[in-house]
N, C-alpha and C positions, 0 to 999 in steps of 0.2 A: 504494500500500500504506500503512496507516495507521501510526501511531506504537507502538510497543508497549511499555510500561515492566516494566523486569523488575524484580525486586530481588532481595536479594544472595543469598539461598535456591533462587530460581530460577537465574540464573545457574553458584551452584556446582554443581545438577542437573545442567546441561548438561554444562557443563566434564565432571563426572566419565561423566557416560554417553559424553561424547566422548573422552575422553582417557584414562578409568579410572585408572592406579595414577600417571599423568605430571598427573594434574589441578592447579594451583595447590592451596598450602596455606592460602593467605590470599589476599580478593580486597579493594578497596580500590575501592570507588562512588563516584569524582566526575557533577557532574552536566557537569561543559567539562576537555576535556585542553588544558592549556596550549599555542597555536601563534604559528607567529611569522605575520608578516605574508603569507607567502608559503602558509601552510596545513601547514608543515612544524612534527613536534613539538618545544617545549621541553623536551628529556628531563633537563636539570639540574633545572631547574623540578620536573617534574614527580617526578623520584626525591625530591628534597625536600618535595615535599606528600604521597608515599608514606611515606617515613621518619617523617615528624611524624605521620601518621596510626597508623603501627606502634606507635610508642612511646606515642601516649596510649593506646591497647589494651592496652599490656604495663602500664603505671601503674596499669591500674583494677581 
């Protein structure tokens, strides 16, 4: 199956036809979720590259 790129419009389509009124309010497009060596997530890491991305949103 081939690669398919979504972006962030399409994804929140999905999201809300799947999940309707429970849909995320805000989605956050990295292109690599941070893992450790074993392929497990760095969710410190990663709630920090979410928050810095929240805040320069709310700044602009």
């Amino acid at each position: 199956m081939p690669a398919t790129v979504a972006g962030e419009d399409d994804l929140r389509a999905f999201a809300i036809a799947r999940l309707g009124a429970r849909a995320p309010r805000r989605l956050v497009v990295r292109g690599r979720i941070p893992r450790t060596a074993q392929g497990k997530v760095v969710r410190d890491e990663l709630m920090r590259i979410v928050r810095t991305v929240l805040m320069d949103r709310r700044a602009k």
